[in-house]
FIPABA-888380 format. One record per residue (C-alpha): residue in one letter; y, z, x. Coordinates in steps of 0.05 Angstrom, whole numbers, plus 32768, in hexadecimal, padded with zeros to 4 digits. Each point is the difference from the previous one (the first is absolute). Example, Ala and Ser with C-alpha at 12.3 -4.5 7.8 and 13.67 -1.06 7.14 Angstrom:
<rs>
a7FA6809C80F6s80457FF3801B
</rs>
This chain:
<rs>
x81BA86487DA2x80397FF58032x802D80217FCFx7FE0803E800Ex800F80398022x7FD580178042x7FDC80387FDAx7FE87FD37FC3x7FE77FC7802Cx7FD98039802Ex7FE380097FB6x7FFA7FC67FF0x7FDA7FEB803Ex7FCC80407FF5x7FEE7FE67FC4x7FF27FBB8013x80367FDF7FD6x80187FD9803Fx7FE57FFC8042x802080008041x7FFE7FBB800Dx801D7FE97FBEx803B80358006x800E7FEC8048x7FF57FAD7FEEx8037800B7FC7x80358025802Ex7FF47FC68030x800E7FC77FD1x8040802A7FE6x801280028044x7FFB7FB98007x80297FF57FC0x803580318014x800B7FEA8044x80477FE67FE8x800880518003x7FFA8005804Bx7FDF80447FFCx7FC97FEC8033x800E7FF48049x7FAC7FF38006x7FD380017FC6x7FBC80198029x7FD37FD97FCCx7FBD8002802Ax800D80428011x8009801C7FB9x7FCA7FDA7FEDx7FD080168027x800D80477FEAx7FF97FF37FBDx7FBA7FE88014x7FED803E8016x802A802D7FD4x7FD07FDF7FC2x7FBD8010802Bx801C80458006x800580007FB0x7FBD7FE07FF0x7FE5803A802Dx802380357FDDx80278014803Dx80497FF47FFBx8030801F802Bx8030801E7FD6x80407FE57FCEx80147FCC8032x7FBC7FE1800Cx80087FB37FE6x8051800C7FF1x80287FBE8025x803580288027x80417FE4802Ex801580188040x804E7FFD8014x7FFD7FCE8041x8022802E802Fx7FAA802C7FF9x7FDD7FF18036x7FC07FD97FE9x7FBA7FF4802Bx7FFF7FB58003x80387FE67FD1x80427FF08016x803280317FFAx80537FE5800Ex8030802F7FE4x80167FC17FE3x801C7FF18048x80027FCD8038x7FF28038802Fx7FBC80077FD6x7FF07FBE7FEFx7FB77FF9800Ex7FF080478014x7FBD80167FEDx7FF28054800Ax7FB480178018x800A80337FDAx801580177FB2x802B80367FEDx7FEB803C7FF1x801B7FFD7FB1x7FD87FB98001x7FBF801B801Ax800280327FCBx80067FCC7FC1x7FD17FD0801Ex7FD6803E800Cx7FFE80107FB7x7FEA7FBA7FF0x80477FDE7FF5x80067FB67FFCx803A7FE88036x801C7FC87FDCx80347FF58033x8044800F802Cx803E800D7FDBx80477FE08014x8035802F8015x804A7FF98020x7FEF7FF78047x7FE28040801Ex801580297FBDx80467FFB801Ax802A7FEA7FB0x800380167FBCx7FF07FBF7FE1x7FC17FDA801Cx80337FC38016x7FFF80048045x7FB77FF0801Cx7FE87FC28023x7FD87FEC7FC3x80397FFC7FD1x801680307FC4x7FD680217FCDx800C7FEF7FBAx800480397FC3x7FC67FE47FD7x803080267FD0x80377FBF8000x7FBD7FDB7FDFx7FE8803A7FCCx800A7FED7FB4x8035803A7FFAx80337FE98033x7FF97FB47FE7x801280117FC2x803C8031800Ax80177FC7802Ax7FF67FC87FCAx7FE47FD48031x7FCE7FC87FF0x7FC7800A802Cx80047FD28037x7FD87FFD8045x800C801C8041x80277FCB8025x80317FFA7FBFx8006804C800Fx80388019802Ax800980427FE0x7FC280218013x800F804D800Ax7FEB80338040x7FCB80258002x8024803A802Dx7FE38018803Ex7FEA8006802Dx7FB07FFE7FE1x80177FCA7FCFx7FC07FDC8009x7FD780367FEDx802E801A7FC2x7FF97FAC7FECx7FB68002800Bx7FEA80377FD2x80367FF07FD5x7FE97FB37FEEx7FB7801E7FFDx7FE37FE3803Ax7FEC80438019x7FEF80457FE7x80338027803Bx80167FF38039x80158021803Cx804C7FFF8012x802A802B8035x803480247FF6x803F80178030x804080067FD8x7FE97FE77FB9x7FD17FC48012x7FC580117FD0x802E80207FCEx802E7FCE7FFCx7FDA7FBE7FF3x7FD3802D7FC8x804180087FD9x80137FBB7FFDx7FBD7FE57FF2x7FEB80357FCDx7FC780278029x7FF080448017x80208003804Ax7FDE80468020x802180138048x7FD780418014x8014803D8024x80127FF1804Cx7FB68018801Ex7FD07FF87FC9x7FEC7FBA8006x7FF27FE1804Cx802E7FC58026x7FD17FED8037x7FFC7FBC7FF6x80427FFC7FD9x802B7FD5802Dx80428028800Ex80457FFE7FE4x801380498005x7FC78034800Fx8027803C7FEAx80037FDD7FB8x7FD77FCC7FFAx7FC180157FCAx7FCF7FC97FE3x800980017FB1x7FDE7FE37FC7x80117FD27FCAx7FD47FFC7FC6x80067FF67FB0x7FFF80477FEBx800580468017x7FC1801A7FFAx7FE87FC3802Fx8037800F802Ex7FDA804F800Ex7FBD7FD97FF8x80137FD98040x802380408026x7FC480277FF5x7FD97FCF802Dx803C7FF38033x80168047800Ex7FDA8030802Fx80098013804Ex7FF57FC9802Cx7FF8800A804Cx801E7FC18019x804B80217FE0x8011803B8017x803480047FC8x7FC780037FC4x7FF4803F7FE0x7FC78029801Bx7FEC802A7FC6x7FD07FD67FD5x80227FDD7FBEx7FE680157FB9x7FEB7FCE7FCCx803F7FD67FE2x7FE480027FB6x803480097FD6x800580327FCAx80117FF47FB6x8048801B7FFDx800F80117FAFx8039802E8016x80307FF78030x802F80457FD7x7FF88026804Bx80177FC28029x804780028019x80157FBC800Ex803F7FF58035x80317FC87FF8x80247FFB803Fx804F7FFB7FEFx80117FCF8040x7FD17FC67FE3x802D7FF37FCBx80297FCD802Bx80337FD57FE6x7FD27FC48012x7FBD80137FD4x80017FCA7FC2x800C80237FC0x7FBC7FEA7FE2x7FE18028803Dx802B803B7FF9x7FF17FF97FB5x7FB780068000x800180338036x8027802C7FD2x7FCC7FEC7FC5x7FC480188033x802580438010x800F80097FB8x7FB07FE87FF1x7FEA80428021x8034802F7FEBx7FEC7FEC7FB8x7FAF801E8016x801A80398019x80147FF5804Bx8032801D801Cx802D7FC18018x803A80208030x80357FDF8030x7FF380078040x80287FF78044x7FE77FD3803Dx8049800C8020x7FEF7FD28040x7FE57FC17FDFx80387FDE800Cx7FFF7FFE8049x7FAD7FEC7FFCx80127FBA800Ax801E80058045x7FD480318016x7FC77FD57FEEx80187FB9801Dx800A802E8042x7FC1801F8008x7FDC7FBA7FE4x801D7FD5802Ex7FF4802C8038x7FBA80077FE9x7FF47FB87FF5x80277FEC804Cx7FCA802E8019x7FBD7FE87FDBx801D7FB98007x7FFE8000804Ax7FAF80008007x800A7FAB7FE6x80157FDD8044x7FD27FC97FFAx7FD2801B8036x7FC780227FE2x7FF37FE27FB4x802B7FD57FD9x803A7FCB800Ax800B7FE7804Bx803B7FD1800Ex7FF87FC88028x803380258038x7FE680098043x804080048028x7FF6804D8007x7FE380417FE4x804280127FDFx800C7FAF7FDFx7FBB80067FE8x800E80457FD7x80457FEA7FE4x7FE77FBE7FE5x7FBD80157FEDx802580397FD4x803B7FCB7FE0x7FC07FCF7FF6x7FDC80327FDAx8031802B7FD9x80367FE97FC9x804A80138003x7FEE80407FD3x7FC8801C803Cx80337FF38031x803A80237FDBx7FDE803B7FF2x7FE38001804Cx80477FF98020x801F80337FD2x7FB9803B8011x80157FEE8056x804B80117FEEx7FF080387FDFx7FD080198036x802E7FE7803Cx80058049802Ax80547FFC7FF4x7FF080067FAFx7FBC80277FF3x802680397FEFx802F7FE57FD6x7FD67FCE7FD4x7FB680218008x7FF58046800Fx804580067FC2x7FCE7FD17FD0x7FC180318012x803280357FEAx80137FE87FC9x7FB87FED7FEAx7FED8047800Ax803580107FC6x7FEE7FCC7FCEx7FBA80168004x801D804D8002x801B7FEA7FBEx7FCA7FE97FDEx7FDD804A8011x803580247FE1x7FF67FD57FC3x7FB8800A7FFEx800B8049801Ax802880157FC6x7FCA7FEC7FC7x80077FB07FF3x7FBA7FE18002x80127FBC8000x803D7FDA8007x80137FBC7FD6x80227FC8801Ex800D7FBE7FF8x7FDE7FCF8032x80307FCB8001x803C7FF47FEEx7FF37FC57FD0x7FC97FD47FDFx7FEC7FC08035x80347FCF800Bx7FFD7FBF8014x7FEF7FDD803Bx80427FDD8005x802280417FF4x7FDB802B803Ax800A7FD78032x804C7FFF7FFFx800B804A8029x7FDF80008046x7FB8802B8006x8026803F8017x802B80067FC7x7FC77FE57FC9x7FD680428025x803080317FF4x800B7FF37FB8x7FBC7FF57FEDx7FDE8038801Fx804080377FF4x7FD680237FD2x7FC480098027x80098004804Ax800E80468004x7FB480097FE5x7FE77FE78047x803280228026x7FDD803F7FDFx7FBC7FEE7FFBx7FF5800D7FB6x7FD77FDA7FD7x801E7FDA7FC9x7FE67FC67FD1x802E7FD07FCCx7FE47FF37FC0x80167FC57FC8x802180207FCAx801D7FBD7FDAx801D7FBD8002x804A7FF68002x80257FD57FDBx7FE67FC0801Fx7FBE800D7FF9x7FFA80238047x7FD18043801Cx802C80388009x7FDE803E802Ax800B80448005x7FF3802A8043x7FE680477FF4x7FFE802C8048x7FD680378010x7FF3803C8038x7FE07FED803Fx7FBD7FF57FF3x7FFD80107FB3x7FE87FBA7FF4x7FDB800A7FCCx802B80347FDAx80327FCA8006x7FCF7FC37FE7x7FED802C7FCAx804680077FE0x80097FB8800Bx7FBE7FE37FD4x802280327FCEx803F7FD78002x7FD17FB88008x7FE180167FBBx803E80137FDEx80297FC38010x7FC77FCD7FF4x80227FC68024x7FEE7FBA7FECx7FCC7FD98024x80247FBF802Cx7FF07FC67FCDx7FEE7FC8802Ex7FF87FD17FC6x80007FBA8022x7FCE801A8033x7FD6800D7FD7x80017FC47FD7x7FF07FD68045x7FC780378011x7FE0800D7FBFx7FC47FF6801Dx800E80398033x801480327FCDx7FCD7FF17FD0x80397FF87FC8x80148052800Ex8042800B7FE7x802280238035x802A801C7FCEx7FCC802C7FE7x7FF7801F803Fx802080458002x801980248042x7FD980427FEF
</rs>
């Protein structure tokens, strides 16, 4: 049952093949087994519990809520949630408990979801790897799956004989981890420069970051307001619009949400994609894309040329200056949102009282890591009165043109654009951590910052495992607020690809009782 996706346990539930409880008792002890994983920050047990209790009353009575009603769900720990702890995996946090949920939370619980818990993150979403949070890193349940193990012709072995363990990528690499080892159904990520997108490639899910304005961020705890959009991971596309359909809609509480009212995200049956025109955008091919990833991007383009699509190359001409722009108007974004945490209000409080102004600078070195601080000093430079010109109001201008660009792309009759999401497969722990966060950033996320700087929606989907064994995903982009036009194309591609289910072999063999024997093999991402 864990095997499945979102849509065939809502089934399976409705016809009384599994109740709530039992679903939401055997994510729990999964949970438990995976903790090595370090995909949960808090695993709300009680909580979830108690919902399943009265999702199955709702079923006896005939009157469940909709697809989501009894489905164990994660939220990303930088969502505001009514009476659980929410840290941003950060000092500053540490302890913090909101009155209040977020609005994206209020509408899954609303629906009947199952919180299972609060996913780890780089602290305050600010990394491209899920290494850099208080709680510790998140491990790719990938570096345990049957497939990698054997490209690597390694005896299995337990986790403290284990040194090799590979990212998840970030910065929602707790949620990508916690749908991908099954101990959820989807989960809720955020996404500012690549962080749902890029942890759903290297784990092998379906990463969806929305257009900027269809789904709410009240109750999304800043890193860049202009950019920031909550995302979804989940096991397959057709879950991924499942989930949109009940996130996205006006909300009054942000003013930047759509106002006209959202139709249905059901997804069509595409059979023929012969009057699609599919861009590939010329400046992605970079010298430092792996060839298996430039490989099987040319095998996807060459996949819809062969049903009729018209594949064409297409020009993005000022991609290559989205990095800079970005880490200007980020950091001057996040030195901004950053400055609400001075320890008087909510969360950490040094021990400082010498004065007002010892009290804020400790409190704030106390409470943030070296990678907060970095990216706080560099936003005041920027904004410093002497250089606002120069480094702020020129990145503005450029963003204006990179998202000018991807109009004239659109404008001139593509429908969708194909990407890469990242420039390789996962790599190893050992191997992230050896460039500093500001240079692992920029080379992870090349590929899909420019999406937020334009507010278009965009979602990666697994195509195939590398040569090691390894999820490699594909990012298709569409026009603003064609979300569904661009999910549709993508479950087109998710059915023609057919990528392997993660093989989790040894797991299972120490919860066979859990899985009821299921082969997770057998499970297909449909």
């Amino acid at each position: 049952m864990l095997g499945r996706t979102l849509r065939e346990v809502s089934a399976a539930l409705k016809q009384g093949q599994v109740t709530p409880t039992e679903l939401c008792q055997r994510c729990l002890s999964l949970i438990k087994k995976t903790k090595f994983l370090n995909a949960y920050i808090t695993v709300s047990e009680e909580v979830a519990l108690k919902q399943a209790e009265e999702s199955e009353k709702r079923y006896k009575k005939g009157l469940s809520l909709g697809d989501l009603d009894g489905i164990p769900v994660a939220v990303k720990d930088n969502f505001s949630t009514a009476g659980i702890e929410t840290t941003c995996a950060s000092n500053m946090l540490k302890g913090y408990v909101p009155p209040y949920n977020a609005t994206v939370v209020q509408k899954l619980l609303d629906q009947g979801a199952l919180l299972m818990g609060k996913t780890n993150l780089d602290e305050f979403a600010m990394g491209s790897g899920s290494t850099d949070g208080i709680f510790g890193p998140v491990k790719n349940p990938w570096s345990y799956s049957k497939q990698y193990r054997e490209k690597r012709k390694q005896k299995s072995h337990g986790e403290n004989e284990d040194s090799d363990w590979l990212i998840t990528g970030g910065s929602s690499g707790g949620s990508a981890a916690a749908v991908s080892a099954f101990t959820c159904f989807a989960a809720l990520g955020s996404d500012t420069g690549g962080s749902t997108r890029n942890p759903a490639a290297h784990c092998g899910v379906v990463g969806l970051k929305p257009s900027y304005g269809l789904v709410s961020r009240h109750g999304l705890i800043p890193l860049v307001n202009s950019m920031d959009v909550p995302g979804t991971l989940t096991r397959c596309v057709d879950d991924a619009a499942t989930v949109l359909g009940i996130l996205a809609g006006h909300d009054p509480k942000d003013s930047t949400t759509i106002q006209d009212p959202v139709k249905p995200f059901t997804l069509p049956s595409l059979t023929d994609v012969s009057k699609l025109c599919i861009g590939i955008p010329k400046e992605y091919l970079t010298p430092a894309l792996s060839s298996e990833v430039r490989s099987l991007w040319s095998k996807a383009a060459n996949l819809f040329e062969s049903e009729g699509a018209k594949v064409i190359e297409v020009s993005l001409p000022h991609t290559s200056y989205s990095i800079v722009c970005y880490h200007v108007l980020c950091t001057s974004e996040v030195a901004s949102n950053m400055a609400r945490f001075d320890g008087l209000e909510y969360g950490h409080r040094c021990d400082t009282d010498v004065s007002t102004e010892a009290m804020y600078a400790a409190t704030r070195r106390e409470g943030f890591n070296d990678v907060v601080r970095e990216r706080i000093l560099s936003g005041n430079f920027f904004l410093l009165k002497e250089n606002y010109e120069n480094y702020f109001v020129k990145a503005q201008k450029v963003r204006r043109l990179i998202a000018r660009d991807f109009v004239n792309v659109f404008n001139s009759g593509v429908d969708v654009l194909l990407t890469p999401t990242t420039l390789s497969e996962a790599v190893p722990h050992t191997e992230f951590i050896r460039e500093d966060n500001r240079t692992r950033s920029a080379q992870n996320d090349i590929f899909t910052q420019a999406v937020n700087m334009a507010g278009l929606p965009a979602v990666s989907v697994p195509m195939a495992l590398s040569s090691q064994g390894l999820p490699i995903g594909l990012q298709f982009i569409g026009r603003a607020f064609c979300d569904q036009q661009l999910l549709t194309v993508a479950k087109w591609f998710e059915k023609r690809v057919q990528f392997p289910v993660i093989q989790l072999q040894e797991l299972m063999d120490d919860c066979s009782s859990i899985f009821e024997n299921e082969k997770l093999a057998s499970v297909s991402l449909k």
